[in-house]
Structure formats: structure tokens, C-alpha cells
DOVOKE-44612 format. One record per residue (C-alpha): x, y, z. Coordinates in nm, 4 decimals. Each point is the difference from the previous one (the first is absolute). Layout:
% DOVOKE-44612
> X,Y,Z
...
//
This chain:
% DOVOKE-44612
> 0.0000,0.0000,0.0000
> 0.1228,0.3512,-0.0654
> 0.1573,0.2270,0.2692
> -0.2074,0.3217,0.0772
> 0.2345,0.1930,-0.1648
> 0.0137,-0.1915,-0.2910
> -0.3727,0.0410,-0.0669
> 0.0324,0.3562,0.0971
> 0.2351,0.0261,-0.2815
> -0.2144,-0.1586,-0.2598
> -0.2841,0.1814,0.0856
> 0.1821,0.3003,-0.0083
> 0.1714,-0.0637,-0.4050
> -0.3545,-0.0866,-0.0687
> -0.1544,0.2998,0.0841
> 0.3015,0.1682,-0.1742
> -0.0418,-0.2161,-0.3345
> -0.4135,0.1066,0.0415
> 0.0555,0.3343,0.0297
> 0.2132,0.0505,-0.2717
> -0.2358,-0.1673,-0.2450
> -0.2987,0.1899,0.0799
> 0.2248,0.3031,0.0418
> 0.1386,-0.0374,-0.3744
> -0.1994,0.1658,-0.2429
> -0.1228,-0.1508,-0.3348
> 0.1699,0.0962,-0.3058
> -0.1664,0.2644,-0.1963
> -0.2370,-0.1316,-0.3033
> 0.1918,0.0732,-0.3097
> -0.0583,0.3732,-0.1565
> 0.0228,-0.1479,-0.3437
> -0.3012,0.2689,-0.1179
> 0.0274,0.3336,0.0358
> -0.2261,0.2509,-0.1038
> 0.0794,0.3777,0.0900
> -0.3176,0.2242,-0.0030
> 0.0095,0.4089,0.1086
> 0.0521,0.3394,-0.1071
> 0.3367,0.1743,-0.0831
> 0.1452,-0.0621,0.2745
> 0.0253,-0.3578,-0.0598
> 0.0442,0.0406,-0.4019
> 0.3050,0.2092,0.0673
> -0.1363,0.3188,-0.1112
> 0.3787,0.1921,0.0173
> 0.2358,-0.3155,-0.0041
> 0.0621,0.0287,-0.3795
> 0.0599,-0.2766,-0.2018
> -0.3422,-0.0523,-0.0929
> -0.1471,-0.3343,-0.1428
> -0.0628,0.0075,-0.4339
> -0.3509,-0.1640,0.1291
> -0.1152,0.2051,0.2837
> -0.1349,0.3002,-0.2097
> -0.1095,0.2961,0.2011
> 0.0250,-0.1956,0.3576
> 0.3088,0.0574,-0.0228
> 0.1444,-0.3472,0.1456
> 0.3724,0.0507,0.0813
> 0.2762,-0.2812,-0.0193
> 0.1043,0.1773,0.2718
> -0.3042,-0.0188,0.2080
> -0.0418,-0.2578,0.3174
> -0.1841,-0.2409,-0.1788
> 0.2241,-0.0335,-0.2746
> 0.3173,0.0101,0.2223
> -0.1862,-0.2732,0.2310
> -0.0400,-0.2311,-0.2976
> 0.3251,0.0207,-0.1408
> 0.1556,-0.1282,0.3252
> -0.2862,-0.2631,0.1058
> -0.1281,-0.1075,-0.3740
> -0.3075,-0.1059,0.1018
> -0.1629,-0.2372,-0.3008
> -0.2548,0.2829,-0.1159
> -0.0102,0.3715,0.0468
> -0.2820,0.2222,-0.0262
> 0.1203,0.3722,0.0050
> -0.3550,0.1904,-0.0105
> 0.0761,0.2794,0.2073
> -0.0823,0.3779,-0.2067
> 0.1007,0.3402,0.0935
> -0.3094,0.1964,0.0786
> -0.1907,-0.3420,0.1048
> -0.3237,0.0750,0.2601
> -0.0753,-0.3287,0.2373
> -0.3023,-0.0050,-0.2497
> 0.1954,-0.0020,-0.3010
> 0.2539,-0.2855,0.1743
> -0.2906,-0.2151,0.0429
> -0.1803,0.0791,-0.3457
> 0.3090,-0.0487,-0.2101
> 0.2907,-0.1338,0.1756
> -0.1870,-0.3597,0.2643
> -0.0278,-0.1841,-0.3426
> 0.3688,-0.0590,0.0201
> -0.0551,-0.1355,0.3747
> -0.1063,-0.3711,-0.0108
> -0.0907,-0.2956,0.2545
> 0.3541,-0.1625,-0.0775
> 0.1923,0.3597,0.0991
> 0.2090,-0.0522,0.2726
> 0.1285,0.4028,0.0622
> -0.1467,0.3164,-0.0752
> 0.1078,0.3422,0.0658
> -0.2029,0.3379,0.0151
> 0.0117,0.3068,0.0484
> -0.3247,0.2458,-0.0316
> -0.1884,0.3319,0.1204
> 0.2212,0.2556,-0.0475
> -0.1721,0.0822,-0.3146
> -0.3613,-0.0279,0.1321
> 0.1097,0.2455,0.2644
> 0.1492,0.2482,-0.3061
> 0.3278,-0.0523,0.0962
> 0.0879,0.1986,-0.3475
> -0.2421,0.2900,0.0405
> 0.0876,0.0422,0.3783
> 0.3660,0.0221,-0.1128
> -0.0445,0.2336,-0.2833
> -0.1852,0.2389,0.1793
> 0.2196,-0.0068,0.2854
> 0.2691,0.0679,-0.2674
> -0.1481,0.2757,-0.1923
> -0.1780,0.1585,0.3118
> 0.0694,0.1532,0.3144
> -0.0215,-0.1550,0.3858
> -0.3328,0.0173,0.0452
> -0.1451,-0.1597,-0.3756
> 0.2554,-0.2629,0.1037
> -0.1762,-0.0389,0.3214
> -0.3340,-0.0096,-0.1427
> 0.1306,-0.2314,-0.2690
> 0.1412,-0.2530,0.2981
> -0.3359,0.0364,0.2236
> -0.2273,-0.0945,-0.2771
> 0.2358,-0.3127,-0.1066
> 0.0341,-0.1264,0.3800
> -0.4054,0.0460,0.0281
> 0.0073,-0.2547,-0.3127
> 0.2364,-0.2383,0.1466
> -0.1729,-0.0321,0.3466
> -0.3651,0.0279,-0.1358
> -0.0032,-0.2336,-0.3624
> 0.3385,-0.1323,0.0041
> -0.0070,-0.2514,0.2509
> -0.3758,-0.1728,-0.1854
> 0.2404,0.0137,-0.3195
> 0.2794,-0.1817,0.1018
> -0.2010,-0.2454,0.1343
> -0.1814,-0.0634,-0.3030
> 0.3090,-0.0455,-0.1722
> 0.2080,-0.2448,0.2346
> -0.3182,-0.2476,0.0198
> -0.0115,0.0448,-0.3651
> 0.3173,-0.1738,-0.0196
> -0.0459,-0.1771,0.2631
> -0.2913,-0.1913,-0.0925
> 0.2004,-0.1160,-0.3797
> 0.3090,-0.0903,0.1690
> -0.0649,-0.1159,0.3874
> 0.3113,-0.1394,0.0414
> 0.1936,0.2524,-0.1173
> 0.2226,0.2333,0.2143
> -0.1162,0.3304,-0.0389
> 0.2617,0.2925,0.0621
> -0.1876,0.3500,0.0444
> 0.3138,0.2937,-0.0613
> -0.0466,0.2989,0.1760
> 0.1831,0.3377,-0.1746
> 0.3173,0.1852,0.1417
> -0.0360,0.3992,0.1825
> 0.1094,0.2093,-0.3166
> 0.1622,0.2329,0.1888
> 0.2863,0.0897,0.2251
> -0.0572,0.3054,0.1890
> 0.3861,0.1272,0.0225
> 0.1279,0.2981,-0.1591
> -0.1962,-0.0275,-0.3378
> 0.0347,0.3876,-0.2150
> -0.1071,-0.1266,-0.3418
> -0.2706,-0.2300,0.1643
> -0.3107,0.0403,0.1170
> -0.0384,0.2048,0.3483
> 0.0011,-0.2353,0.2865
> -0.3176,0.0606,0.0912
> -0.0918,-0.1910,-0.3523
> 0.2300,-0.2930,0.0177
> -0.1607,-0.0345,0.3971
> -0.3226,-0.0205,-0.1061
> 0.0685,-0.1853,-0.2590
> 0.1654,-0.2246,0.1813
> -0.2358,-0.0433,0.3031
> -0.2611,-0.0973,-0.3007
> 0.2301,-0.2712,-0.1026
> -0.0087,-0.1500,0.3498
> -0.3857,-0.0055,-0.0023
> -0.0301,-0.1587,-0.3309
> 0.2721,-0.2409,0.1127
> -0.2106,-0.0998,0.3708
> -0.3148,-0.0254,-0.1683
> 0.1699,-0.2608,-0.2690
> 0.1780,-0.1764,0.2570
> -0.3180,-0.0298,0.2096
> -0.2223,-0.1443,-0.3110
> 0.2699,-0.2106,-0.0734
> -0.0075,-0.1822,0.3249
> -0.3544,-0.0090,-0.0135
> 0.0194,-0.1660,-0.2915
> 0.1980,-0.2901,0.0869
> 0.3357,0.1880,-0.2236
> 0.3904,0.0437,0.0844
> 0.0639,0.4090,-0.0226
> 0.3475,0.1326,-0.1013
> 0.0795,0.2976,0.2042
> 0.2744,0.1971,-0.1834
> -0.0142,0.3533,0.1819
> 0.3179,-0.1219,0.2248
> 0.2119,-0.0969,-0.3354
> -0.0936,0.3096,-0.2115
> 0.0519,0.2274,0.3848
> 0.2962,0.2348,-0.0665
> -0.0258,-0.0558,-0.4216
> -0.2826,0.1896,-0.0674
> -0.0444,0.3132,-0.2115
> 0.2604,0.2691,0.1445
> 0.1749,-0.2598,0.1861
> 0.3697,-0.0690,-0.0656
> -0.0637,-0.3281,-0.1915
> -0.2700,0.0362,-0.1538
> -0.2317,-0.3395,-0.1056
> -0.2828,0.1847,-0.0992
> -0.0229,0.3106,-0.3156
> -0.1134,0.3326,0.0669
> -0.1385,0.1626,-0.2871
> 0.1917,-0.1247,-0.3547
> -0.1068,-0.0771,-0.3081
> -0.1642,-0.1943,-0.1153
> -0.2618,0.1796,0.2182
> -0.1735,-0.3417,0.1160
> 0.3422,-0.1326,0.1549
> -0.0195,0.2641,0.2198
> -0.0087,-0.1113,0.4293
> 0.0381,-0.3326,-0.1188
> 0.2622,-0.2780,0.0517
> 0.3208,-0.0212,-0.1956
> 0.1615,-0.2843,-0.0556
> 0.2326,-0.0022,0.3084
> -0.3513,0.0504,0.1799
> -0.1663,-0.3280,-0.1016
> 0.3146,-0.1957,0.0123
> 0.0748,0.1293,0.3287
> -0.3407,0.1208,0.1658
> -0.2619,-0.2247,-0.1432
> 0.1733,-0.3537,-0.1186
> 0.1585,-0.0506,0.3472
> -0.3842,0.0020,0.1546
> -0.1201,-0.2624,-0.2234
> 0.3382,-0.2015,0.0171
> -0.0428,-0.0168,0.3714
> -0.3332,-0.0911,-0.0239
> 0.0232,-0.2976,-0.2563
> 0.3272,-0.1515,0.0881
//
């Protein structure tokens, strides 16, 4: 018959052989389909190098998606996303490339529906308090009829791919609010930039609500915004649709890094 200790010392390398199988997670399901859905921001509005194919979305070899899939290859690629792309218009023209068999798909969406161009423009062209006005009316959007539109869309795709991992992006601050004497006036890039966090909590809140992983990338793009030292992000440049969005440093550096964190 065993000694005490002796049993005590099986028991114990059992409990230690248990633990560490229930402890070990399974391996992820392969992302062999990928199908990238969203607005500029995910089409790489900015990033150059645009795709023969992608026509006035403006999809970038450059962008996330495209950078993603060069260094995972998953088996088939969807790259829907469109500059200027309204949660509507991702699910009335872009979910048909989203299918039961997808394993991975990426978004981001609602900058648009807010008027992410027109609030910029104005606050651009026009002084403090249009800007002001311009933010206020945007931020009423995104708290009031942005949150019933991004859930639309993520059930949407949730409902033709269930299995799928869904990443929801969230978009960078524009600004940094340093010494800035060709820039907008700091009062601008604040409020701009304190509208950027609201869009960004009301996404991230939806996303969780709807069962989705969300990309935060306001602490990789902090200190390369617009006016910053390293700059990520354009300020105003032609062409005029580039403008306050990613260059190519910025997707390779503030948005692929979220997703490659989040899928490997």
C-alpha cells in the first residue's frame, strides 16, 4: 500500500496534469476566409497604392486588410470595404461578400453616418463656433441613431456568418493639440477630438453588445496625430479626400497591429 506521502504526491501531479488541460486553451478555428467590410478607413482611403479593381472605394495595397492578407494568406479574400460607405450602404452592398463558411471579418463603420466629412469641412473652412455646432449636431447623431445602426449592421453579418469572428475598428483622435500654427486652432482639433472618443465608446459599446472583438487604436495613433511630431494621420493634402486619414505608416503601424493581436 502507498505511504501517505506518496498518495499525497500523486494526487497532487494529478491535480497539476488537470489543471493544465482545462487551463490550455483550444487552438483558434482556422481564418482561412476573410472578408473586410467598412468605410475608408478600412479601404485605406490615404495609404496610396490603390487596387486596379477597387474603383472609387479606393482599396489601398497598403491598407490593413490587404497588409493582413499578405502575411496570413487566408484561402479567399473579400476586400469590400468603400470610402464614403454608411452602415446602410455596408450592409446593402458590401454582406454579399460575407458567407456562412467565413471564418474572419473586419469592419469599420459610422463615421460617415455621423458626417464625419461635413463636420470636418466646416470646422476647416469656419470659425470656433460653426466647428462647434458642426461637432454637437454629429455627437447628437452618434448617441441618438448610431447605436440602432450599428446594431443592424453587426447582426446583419452576424446572422450569414455565425461563426465568424467579427472585429469592429474604432478610428484614431485626428489631432494633437501641441504647438500647431498652420493647423487648425486647438479649440478645433479638441473638439474634434473629444467627438472621436464618443463615436469610438458608442462603437465599442454596440460591438460588445453584439457578441464582436473591437480594435481600439487611439493608444497607437496617441502622439502621431495631425500636428504631432510623427505624424500617422494627413492634415489637409491633396487629393482633398485623403485628408485626416491614415497614411500608410498609419495602417501598418496603428490599425494592422489591432487586428494582428486579435487573430493570432
Amino acid at each position: 500500500m502507498p505511504s501517505p506521502s506518496r498518495v499525497a504526491a500523486i494526487a497532487v501531479a494529478a491535480a497539476l496534469t488537470f489543471a493544465g488541460t482545462v487551463a490550455r486553451p483550444a487552438p483558434a478555428a482556422p481564418l482561412s476566409r476573410y472578408a473586410a467590410l467598412g468605410d475608408s478607413y478600412s479601404s485605406g482611403v490615404g495609404a496610396g497604392d490603390y487596387l486596379a479593381d477597387g474603383g472609387d472605394c479606393k482599396r489601398s495595397a497598403n491598407a490593413y486588410p490587404s497588409l493582413w492578407q499578405r502575411a496570413h494568406g487566408a484561402a479567399e479574400f473579400a476586400f469590400v470595404a468603400c470610402s464614403g460607405a454608411t452602415t446602410a450602404q455596408v450592409r446593402d452592398r458590401q454582406l454579399a461578400a460575407v458567407t456562412a463558411d467565413t471564418t474572419l471579418v473586419t469592419i469599420s463603420a459610422g463615421g460617415n453616418d455621423v458626417g464625419f466629412a461635413d463636420t470636418i469641412t466646416t470646422c476647416v473652412v469656419g470659425s470656433d463656433r460653426d466647428c462647434s455646432a458642426a461637432v454637437a449636431k454629429a455627437t447628437a447623431y452618434a448617441r441618438e441613431k448610431l447605436p440602432a445602426d450599428l446594431d443592424t449592421t453587426y447582426a446583419r453579418i452576424r446572422s450569414r456568418a455565425p461563426h465568424a469572428r467579427l472585429v469592429v475598428f474604432g478610428y484614431p483622435r485626428l489631432f494633437e493639440t501641441g504647438s500647431c500654427p498652420l493647423g487648425l486652432s486647438l479649440a478645433k482639433r479638441r473638439a474634434l477630438d473629444d467627438a472621436a472618443d464618443v463615436l469610438v465608446d458608442i462603437t465599442k459599446a454596440r460591438a460588445a453588445a453584439g457578441g464582436a472583438e473591437f480594435a481600439d487604436v487611439r493608444g497607437r495613433f496617441a502622439g502621431h496625430g495631425v500636428c504631432g511630431a510623427d505624424e500617422w494621420l494627413h492634415g489637409l493634402t491633396l487629393p482633398v479626400d485623403e485628408s485626416y486619414h491614415p497614411t500608410a505608416t498609419g495602417q501598418a503601424r496603428g490599425y494592422l497591429p489591432s487586428l494582428t493581436t486579435t487573430t493570432d
